[in-house]
C-alpha positions in Angstrom: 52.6 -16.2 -4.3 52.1 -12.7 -2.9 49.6 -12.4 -0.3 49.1 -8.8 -0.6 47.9 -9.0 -4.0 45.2 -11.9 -2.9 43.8 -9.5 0.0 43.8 -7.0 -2.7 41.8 -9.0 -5.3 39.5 -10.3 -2.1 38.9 -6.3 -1.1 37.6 -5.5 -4.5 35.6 -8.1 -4.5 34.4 -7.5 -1.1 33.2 -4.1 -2.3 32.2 -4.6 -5.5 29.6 -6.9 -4.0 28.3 -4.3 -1.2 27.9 -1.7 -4.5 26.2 -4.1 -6.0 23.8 -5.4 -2.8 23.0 -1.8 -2.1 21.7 -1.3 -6.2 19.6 -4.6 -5.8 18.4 -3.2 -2.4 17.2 -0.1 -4.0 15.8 -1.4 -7.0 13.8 -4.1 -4.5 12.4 -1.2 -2.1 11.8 0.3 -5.8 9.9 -2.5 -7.2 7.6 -2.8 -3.6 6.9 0.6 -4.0 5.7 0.6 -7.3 3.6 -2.4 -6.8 2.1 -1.3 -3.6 1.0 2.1 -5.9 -0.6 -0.1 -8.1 -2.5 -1.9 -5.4 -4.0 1.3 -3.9 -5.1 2.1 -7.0 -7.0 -0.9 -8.0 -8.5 -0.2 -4.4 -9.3 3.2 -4.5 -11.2 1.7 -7.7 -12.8 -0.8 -6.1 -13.8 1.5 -4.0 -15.1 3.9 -5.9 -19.4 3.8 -4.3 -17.3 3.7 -0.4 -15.6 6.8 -1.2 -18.2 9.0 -3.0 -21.1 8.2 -0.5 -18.4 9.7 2.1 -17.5 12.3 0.5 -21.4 12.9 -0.4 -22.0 12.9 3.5 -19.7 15.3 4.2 -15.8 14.0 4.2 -13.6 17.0 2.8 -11.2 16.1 0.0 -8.7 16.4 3.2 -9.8 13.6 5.3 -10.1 11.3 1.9 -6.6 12.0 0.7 -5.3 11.1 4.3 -7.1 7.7 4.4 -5.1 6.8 1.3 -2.2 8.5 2.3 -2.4 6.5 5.8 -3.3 3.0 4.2 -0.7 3.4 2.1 1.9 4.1 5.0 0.8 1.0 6.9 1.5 -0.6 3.8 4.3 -0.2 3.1 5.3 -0.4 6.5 3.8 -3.7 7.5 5.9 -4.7 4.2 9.4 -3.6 5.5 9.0 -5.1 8.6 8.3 -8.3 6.7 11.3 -8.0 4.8 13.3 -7.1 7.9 12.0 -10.3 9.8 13.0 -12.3 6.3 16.0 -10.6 5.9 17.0 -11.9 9.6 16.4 -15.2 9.0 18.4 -15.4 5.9 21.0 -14.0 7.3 21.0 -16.3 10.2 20.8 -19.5 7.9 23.9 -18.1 5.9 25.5 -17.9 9.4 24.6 -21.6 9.6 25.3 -22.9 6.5 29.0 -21.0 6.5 30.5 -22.2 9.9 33.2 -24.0 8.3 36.6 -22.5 9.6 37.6 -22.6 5.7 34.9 -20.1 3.9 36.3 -16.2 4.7 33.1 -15.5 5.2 31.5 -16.1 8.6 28.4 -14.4 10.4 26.8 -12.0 7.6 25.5 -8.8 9.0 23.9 -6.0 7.9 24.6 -2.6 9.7 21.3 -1.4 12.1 21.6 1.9 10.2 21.2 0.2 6.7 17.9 -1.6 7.6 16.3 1.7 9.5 17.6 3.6 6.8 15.5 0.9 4.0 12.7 1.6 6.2 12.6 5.2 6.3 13.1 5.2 2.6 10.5 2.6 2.0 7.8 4.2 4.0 8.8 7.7 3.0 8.2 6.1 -1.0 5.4 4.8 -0.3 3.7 7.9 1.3 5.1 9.4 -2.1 3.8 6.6 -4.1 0.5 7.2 -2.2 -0.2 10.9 -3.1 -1.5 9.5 -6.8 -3.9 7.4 -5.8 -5.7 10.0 -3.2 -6.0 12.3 -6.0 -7.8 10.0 -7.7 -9.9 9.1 -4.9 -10.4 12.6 -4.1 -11.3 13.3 -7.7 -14.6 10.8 -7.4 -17.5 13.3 -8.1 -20.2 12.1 -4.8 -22.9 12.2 -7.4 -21.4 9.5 -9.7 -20.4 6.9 -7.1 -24.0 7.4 -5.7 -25.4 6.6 -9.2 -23.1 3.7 -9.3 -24.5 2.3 -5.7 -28.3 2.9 -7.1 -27.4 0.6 -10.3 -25.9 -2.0 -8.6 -28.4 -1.8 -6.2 -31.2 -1.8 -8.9 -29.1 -4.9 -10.6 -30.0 -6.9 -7.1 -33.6 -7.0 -8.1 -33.1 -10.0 -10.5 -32.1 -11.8 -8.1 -34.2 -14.5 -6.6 -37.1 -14.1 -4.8 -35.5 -14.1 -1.2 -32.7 -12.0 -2.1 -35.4 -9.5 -3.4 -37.6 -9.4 -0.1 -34.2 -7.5 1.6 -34.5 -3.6 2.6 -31.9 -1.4 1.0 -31.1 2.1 1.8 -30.6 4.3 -1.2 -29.1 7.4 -0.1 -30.7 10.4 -2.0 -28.7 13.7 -1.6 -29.1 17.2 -2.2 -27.0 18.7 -5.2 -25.2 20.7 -2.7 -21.8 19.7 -2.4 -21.1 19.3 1.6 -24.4 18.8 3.7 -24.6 21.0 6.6 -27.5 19.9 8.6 -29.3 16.5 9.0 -32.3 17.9 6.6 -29.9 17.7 3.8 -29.7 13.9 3.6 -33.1 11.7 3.0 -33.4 7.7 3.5 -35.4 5.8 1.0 -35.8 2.5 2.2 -37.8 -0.1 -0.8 -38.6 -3.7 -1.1 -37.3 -4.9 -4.0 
């Protein structure tokens, strides 16, 4: 029986499971990431008539890409803090459920500087992560998306008889590009 050799054997351990805690911390922040991409991108489909028409009344490519950029920030922000605030109550019921004098291991922690640093990393990933989906938003031609709207507002008129009776404003734009006075832009308002 040599005791040296056990604290030994109970070190490598120790560290083998922080390498391996800090690759499946990664690869989680990874994996969030990823999917919250994929969300803004289904969204900035979605969205495809919101964007266009504000683009077509006069929102630079600029001001589009940082609405993206921002949603995806709070994102992936309002995500970390989740996990934080999980994280913290897992690691508290692992406190609990370990009080035994006999387990080695009593009151899990994880170091302040290892859950601000996730954070940082996280939101700095996702503002990364962001970047493709404002292209694409920012690619939406102003012209198309109002076609689109004008569609699926002329799709509304088969609608029952009440639904028909509504008002709907079509905006009808100029083929410039950015509008710069109030002329520019003209209302059509039909009874469908």
């Amino acid at each position: 029986f040599n005791l040296g050799e056990i604290f030994n054997k109970v070190k490598g351990f120790s560290s083998g499971m922080y390498i391996l805690s800090l690759i499946v911390g990664i690869a989680t922040i990874l994996a969030g990431v990823v999917s919250i991409g994929n969300i803004l991108l289904i969204s900035v489909r979605e969205r495809t008539k919101e964007l266009g028409i504000r683009r077509a009344l006069g929102a630079t490519p600029g001001e589009v890409r940082l609405q993206i950029i921002i949603e995806s920030v709070f994102l992936t922000l309002i995500a970390g803090i989740i996990g934080i605030i999980l994280g913290a109550f897992v690691l508290a019921l692992l406190g609990y459920a370990f009080k035994d004098p006999l387990v080695p291991f009593v009151n899990p922690t994880v170091p302040i500087k290892f859950i601000l640093g996730a954070l940082v990393l996280m939101v700095g990933l996702g503002t990364l992560i962001g970047l493709i989906p404002a292209q694409r938003a920012v690619s939406i031609k102003p012209i198309d998306a109002l076609r689109e709207a004008r569609t699926f507002l002329g799709s509304l008129s088969k609608e029952p008889i009440a639904d028909r009776r509504m008002l709907f404003s079509v905006i009808r734009c100029s083929s410039r590009r950015r509008f710069r006075t109030k002329s520019d832009i003209s209302v059509e308002t039909s009874v469908f």
